[in-house]
FIKOLZA-1660 file (N, C-alpha, C; in steps of 0.1 Angstrom, whole numbers, plus 5000, padded with zeros to 4 digits):
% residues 79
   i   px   py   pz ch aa at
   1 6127 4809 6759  A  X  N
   1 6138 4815 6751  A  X CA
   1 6137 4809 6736  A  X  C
   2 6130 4796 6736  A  X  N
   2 6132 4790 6723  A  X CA
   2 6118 4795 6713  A  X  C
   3 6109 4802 6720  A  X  N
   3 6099 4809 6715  A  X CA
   3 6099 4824 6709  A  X  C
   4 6109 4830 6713  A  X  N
   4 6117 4843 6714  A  X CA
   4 6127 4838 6702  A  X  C
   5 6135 4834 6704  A  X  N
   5 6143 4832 6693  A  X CA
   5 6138 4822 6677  A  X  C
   6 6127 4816 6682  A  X  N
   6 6122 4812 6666  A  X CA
   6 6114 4821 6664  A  X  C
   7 6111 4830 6669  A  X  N
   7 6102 4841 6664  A  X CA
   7 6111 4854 6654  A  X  C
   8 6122 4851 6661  A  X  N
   8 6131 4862 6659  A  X CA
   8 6135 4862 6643  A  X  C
   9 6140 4843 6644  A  X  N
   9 6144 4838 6630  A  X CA
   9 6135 4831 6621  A  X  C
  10 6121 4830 6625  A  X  N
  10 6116 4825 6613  A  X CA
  10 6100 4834 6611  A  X  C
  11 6096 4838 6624  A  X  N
  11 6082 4848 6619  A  X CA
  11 6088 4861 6617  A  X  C
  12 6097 4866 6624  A  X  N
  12 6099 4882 6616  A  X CA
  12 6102 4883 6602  A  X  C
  13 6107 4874 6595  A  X  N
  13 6110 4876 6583  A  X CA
  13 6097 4871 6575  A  X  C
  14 6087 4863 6580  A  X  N
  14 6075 4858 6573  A  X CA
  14 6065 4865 6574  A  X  C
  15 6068 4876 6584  A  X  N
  15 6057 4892 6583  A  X CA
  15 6060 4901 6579  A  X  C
  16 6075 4902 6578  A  X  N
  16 6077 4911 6568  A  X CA
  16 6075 4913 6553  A  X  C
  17 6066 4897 6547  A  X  N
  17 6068 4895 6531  A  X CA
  17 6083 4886 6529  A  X  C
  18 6095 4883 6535  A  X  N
  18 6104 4877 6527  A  X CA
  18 6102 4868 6516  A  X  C
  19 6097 4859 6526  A  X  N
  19 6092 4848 6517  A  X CA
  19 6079 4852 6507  A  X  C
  20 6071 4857 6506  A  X  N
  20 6058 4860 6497  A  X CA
  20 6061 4860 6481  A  X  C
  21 6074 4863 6478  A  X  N
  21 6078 4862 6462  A  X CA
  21 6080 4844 6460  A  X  C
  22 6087 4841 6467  A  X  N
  22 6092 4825 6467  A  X CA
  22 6081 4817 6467  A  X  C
  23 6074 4818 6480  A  X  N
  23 6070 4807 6490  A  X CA
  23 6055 4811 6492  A  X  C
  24 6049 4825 6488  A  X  N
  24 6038 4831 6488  A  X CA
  24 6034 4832 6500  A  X  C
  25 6043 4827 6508  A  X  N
  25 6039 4825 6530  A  X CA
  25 6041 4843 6532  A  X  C
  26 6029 4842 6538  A  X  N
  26 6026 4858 6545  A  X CA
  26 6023 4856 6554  A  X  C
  27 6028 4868 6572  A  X  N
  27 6019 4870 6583  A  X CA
  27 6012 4876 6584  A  X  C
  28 5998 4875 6586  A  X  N
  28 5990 4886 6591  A  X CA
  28 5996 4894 6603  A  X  C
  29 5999 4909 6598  A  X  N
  29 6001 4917 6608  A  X CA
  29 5990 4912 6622  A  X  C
  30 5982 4909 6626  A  X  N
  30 5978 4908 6640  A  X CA
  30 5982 4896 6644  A  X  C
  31 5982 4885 6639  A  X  N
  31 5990 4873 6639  A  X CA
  31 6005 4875 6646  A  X  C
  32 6014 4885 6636  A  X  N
  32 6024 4890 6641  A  X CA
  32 6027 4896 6651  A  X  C
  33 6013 4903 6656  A  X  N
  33 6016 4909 6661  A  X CA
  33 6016 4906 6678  A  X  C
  34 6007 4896 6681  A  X  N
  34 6000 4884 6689  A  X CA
  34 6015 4877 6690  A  X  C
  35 6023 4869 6685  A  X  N
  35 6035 4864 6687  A  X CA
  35 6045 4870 6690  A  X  C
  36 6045 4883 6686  A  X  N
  36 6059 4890 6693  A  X CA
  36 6056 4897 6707  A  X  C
  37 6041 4899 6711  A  X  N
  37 6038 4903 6726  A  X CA
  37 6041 4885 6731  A  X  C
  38 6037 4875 6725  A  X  N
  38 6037 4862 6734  A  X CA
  38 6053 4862 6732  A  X  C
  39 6061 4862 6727  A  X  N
  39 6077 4863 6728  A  X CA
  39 6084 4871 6731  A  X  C
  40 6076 4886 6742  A  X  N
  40 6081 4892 6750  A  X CA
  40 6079 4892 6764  A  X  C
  41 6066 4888 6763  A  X  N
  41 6064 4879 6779  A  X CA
  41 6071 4867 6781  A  X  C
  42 6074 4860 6773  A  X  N
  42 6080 4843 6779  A  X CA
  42 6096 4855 6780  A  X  C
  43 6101 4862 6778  A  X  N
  43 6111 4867 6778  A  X CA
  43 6114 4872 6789  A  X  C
  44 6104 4881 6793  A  X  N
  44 6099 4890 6805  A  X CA
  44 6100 4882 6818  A  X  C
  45 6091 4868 6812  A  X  N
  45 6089 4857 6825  A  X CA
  45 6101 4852 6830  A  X  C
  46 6111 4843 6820  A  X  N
  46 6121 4841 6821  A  X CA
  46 6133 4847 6825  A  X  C
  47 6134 4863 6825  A  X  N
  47 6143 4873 6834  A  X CA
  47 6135 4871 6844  A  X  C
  48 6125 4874 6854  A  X  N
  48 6121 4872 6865  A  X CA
  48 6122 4861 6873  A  X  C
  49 6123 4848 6864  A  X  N
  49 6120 4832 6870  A  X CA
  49 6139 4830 6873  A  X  C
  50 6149 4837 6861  A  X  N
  50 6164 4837 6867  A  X CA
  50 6166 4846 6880  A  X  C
  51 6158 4865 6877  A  X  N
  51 6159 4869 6891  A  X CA
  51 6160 4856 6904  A  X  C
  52 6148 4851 6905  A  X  N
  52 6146 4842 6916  A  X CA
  52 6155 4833 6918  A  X  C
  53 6165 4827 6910  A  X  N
  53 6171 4811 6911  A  X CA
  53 6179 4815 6920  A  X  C
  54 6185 4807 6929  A  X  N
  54 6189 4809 6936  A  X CA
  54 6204 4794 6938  A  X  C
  55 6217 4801 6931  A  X  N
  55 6222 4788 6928  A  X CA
  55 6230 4783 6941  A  X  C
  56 6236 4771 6939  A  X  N
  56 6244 4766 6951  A  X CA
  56 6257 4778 6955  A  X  C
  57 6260 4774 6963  A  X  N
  57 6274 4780 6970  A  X CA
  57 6289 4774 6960  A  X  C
  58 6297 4782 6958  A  X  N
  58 6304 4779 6951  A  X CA
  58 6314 4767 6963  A  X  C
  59 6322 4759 6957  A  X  N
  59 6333 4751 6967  A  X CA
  59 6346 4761 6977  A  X  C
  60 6349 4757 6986  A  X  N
  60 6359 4765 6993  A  X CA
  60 6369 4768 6977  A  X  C
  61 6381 4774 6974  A  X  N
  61 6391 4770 6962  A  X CA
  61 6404 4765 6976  A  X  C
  62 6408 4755 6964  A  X  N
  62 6417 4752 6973  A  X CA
  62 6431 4760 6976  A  X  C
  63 6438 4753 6983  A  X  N
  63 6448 4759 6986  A  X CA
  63 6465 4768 6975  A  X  C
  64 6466 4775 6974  A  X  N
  64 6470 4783 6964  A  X CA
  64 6485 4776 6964  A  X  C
  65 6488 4770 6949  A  X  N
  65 6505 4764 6953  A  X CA
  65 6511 4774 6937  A  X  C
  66 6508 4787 6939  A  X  N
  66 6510 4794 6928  A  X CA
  66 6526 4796 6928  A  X  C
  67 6527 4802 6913  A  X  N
  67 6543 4807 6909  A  X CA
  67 6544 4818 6915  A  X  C
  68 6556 4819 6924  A  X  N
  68 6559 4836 6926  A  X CA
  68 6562 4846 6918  A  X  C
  69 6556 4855 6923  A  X  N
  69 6562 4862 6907  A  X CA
  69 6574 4866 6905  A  X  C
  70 6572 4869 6893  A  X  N
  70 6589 4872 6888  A  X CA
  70 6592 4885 6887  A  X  C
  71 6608 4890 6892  A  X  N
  71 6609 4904 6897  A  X CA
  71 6614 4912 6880  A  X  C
  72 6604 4920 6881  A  X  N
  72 6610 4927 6868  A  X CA
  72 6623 4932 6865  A  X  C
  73 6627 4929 6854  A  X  N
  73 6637 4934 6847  A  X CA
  73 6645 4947 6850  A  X  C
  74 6659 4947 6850  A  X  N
  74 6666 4961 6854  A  X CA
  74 6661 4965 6840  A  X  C
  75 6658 4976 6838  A  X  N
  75 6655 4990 6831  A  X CA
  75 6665 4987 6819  A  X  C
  76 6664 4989 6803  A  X  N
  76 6672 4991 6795  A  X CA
  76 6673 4974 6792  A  X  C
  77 6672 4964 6798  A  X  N
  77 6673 4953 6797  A  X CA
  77 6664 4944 6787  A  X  C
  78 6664 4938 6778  A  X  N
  78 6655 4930 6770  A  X CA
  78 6657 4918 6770  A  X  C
  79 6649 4907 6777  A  X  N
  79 6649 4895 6769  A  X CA
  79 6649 4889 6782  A  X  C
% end
């Protein structure tokens, strides 16, 4: 995810030219283009590798010492 998301915020804007007036930093479109297939697979992988997890069992909840509820109001009544 952390490959995916620095790609998001620091090479999409450095292939698009952002920087090139400033900083003269340019991506070679194949360069670019090579990184955002490798940061759609680690993406790809990572929804597949969550499919699989398989988390613990949640705890029984315990026993309910809740408020009863409260009977609504006669009609016309506020407050």
């Amino acid at each position: 995810m952390g490959w995916a998301v620095g790609y998001n915020v620091i090479a999409l804007p450095i292939a698009a030219g952002v920087f090139e007036p400033s900083l003269g930093i340019v991506l070679r479109p194949e360069i670019a283009a090579l990184s955002m297939s490798g940061s759609s697979v680690i993406v790809a992988v990572n929804a597949l590798m969550l499919k699989r997890l398989r988390l613990p069992a949640r705890p029984p909840a315990p026993e309910s010492t809740s408020v009863p509820e409260r009977e609504p109001a006669p009609a016309g009544h506020h407050g």
